[in-house]
C-alpha positions in Angstrom: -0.2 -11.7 -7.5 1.0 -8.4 -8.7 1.1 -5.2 -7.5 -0.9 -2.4 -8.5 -1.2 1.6 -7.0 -4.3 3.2 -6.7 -5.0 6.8 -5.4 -7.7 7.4 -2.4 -8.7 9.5 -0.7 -6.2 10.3 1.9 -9.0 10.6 4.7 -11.1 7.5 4.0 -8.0 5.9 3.5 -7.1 7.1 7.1 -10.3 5.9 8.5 -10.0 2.2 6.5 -6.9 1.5 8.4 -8.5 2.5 11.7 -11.2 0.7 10.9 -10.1 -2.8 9.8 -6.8 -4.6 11.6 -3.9 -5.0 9.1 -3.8 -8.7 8.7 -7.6 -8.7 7.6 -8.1 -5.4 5.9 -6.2 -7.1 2.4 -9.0 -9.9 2.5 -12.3 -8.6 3.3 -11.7 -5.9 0.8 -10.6 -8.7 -1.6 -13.9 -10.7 -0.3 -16.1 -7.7 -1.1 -14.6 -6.3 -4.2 -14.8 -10.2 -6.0 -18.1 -10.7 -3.8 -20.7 -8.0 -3.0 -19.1 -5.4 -4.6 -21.6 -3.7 -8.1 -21.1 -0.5 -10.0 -22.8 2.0 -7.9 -26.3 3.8 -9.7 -24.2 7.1 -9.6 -21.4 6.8 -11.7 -21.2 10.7 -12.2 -19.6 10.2 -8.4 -17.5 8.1 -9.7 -15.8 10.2 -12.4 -15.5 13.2 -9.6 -11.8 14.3 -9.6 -10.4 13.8 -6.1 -7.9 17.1 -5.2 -5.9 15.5 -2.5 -5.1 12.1 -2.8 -2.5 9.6 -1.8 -1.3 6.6 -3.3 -1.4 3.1 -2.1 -0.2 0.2 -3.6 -1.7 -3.1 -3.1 -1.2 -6.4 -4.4 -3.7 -7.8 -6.5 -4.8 -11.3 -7.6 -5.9 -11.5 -11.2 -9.4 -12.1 -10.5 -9.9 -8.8 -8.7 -7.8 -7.1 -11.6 -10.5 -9.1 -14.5 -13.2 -7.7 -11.8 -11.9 -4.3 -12.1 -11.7 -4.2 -15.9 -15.0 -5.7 -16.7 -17.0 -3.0 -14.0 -14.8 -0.2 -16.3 -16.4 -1.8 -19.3 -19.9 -1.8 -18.0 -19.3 1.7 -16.6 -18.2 2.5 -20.4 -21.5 1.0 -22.2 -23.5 3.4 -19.7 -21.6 6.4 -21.5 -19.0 7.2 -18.1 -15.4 6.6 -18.4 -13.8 5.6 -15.3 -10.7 3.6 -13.9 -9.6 0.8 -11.4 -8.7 3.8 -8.7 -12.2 5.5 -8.7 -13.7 1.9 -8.5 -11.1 0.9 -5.9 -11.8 4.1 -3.9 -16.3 3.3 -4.5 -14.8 -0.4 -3.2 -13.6 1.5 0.2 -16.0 3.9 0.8 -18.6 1.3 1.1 -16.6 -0.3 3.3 -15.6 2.4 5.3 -19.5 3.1 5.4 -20.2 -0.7 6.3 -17.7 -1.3 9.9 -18.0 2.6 10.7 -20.7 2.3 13.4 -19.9 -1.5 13.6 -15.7 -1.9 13.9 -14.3 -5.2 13.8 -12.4 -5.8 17.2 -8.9 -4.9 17.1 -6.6 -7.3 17.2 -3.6 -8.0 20.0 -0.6 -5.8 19.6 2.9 -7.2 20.1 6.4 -5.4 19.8 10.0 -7.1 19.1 13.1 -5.6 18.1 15.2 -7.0 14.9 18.5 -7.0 14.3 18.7 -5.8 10.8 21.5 -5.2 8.1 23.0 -1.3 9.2 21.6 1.3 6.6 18.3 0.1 5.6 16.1 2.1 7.9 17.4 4.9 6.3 17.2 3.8 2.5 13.5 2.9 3.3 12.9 6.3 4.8 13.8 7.3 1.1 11.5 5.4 0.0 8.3 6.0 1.9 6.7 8.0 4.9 8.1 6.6 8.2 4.4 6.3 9.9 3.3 4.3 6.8 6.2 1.6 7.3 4.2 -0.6 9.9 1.4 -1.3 8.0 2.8 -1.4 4.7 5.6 -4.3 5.7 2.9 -5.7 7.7 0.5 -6.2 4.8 3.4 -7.0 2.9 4.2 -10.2 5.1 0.9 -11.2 5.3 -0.3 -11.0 1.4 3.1 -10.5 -0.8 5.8 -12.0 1.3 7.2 -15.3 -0.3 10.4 -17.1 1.7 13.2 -16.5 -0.8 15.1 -19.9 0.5 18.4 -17.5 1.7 18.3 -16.7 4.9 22.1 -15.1 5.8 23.8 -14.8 9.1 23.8 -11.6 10.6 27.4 -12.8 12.5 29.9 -10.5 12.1 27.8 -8.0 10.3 27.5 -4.1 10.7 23.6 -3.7 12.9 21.0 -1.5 14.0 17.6 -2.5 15.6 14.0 -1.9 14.3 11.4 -1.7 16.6 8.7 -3.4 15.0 4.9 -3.6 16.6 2.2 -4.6 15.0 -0.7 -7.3 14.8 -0.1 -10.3 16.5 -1.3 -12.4 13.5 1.7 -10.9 11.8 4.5 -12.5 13.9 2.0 -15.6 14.0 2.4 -15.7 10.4 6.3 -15.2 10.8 6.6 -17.9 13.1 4.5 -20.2 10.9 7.1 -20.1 8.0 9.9 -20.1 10.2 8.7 -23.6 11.6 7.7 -24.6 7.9 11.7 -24.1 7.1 12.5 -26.3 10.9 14.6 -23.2 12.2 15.1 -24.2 15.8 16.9 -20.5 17.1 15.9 -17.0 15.9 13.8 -18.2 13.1 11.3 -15.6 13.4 14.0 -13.0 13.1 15.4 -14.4 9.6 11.7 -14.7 7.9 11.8 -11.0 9.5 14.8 -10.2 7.8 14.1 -11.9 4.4 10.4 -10.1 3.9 12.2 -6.8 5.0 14.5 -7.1 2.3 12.0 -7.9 -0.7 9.8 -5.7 0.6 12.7 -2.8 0.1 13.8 -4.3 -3.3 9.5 -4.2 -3.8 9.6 -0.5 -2.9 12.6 0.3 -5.0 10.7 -1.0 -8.4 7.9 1.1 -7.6 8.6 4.0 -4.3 5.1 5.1 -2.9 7.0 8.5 -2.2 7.9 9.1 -6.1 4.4 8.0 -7.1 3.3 10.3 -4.3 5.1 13.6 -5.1 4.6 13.0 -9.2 0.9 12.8 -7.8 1.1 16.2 -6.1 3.2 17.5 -8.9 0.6 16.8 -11.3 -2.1 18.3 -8.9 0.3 21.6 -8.1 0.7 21.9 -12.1 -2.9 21.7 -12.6 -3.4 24.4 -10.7 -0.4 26.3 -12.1 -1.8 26.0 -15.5 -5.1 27.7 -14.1 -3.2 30.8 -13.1 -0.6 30.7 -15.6 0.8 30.5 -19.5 1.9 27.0 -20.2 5.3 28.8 -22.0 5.9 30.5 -18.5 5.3 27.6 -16.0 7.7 25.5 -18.9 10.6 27.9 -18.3 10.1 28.1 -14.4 10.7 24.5 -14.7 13.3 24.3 -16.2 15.2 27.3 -14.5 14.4 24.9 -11.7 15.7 21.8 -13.2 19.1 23.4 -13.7 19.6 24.9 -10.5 
């Protein structure tokens, strides 16, 4: 799998992660996209520009990214140009639309606190929104996460705790792999550990927050340009940049 960003809507997306629990939402959208899911009749919806979105990245087997590609083609031969985010964002409106009236039953909630290496709370908070952390590393463990065989001691090591609560399917999943690897003691805490830390080196290749303000950036200079000469907004920018 790799992983790919999309932009949605930031109020469906809202309502997608209310809708469907975290260690599900990954596969029935995967299930649908591969499955159910056809170009719709209007593609002039498709091509609307959306003002305020947000990113989110997922990660993507190569048989949804082949899905993606052909529906742009067949879009294409219909005489509308459209990409994998306006699909992805038809993709999770119908499915928004579907478990709306009908939402699948949440699941059980659990809380623990991790001992984790000192510092990385905050270099994540550099790298994307604090109330998107949960779900993100959540998703990440359950779809991306793949043990990476070094599990170090935290003995004698600078700490701070993270609260962590979230589905219980997620520690389930987390105490699955620890008993693959025969940890005895505190094996759920070292898979914890490990996915934290590839899913920060994951963020650092790729920050949601940097794709996020570039996205506003381009929105804001869109606007700008409405308003505005091109030479001008270029010299406000770089009067900026050398502040």
């Amino acid at each position: 799998m790799k992983q790919y960003s999309f932009n949605f809507s930031f109020e469906v997306l809202e309502e997608f992660k209310k809708l469907l629990p975290v260690n599900r939402s990954k596969k029935i959208l995967k299930k649908y996209l591969l499955n159910e899911y056809v170009l719709s009749e209007s593609l002039n919806d498709l091509q609307e520009i959306i003002s305020e979105t947000v990113i989110q990245p997922y990660w993507m087997t190569e048989a949804e990214i082949i899905k993606l590609d052909r529906l742009i083609k067949q879009a294409k031969t219909k005489g509308y140009s459209i990409n994998r985010s306006a699909i992805m964002r038809d993709v999770m409106n119908n499915l928004v639309d579907r478990y709306r009236n009908k939402p699948i039953q949440k699941s059980k909630q659990h809380r623990q606190t991790f001992k984790v290496p000192k510092g990385i709370k905050e270099r994540l908070s550099l790298l994307i929104e604090d109330g998107e952390l949960t779900y993100e590393l959540s998703s990440f463990i359950m779809d991306g996460y793949v043990p990476s065989n070094d599990f170090p001691s935290m003995r004698n090591k600078d700490q701070e705790d993270l609260n962590f609560k979230t589905d219980i399917e997620v520690f389930d999943k987390m105490d699955e792999i620890s008993s693959e690897y025969g940890f005895k003691k505190g094996g759920r805490a070292k898979i914890f550990r490990d996915a934290l830390n590839q899913f920060e080196a994951w963020l650092e290749s790729d920050p949601p927050k940097k794709a996020a303000l570039k996205q506003e950036l381009k929105y804001i200079l869109t606007e700008y340009k409405n308003v505005e000469n091109i030479s001008i907004i270029k010299e406000e920018i770089n009067k900026y940049l050398k502040e």
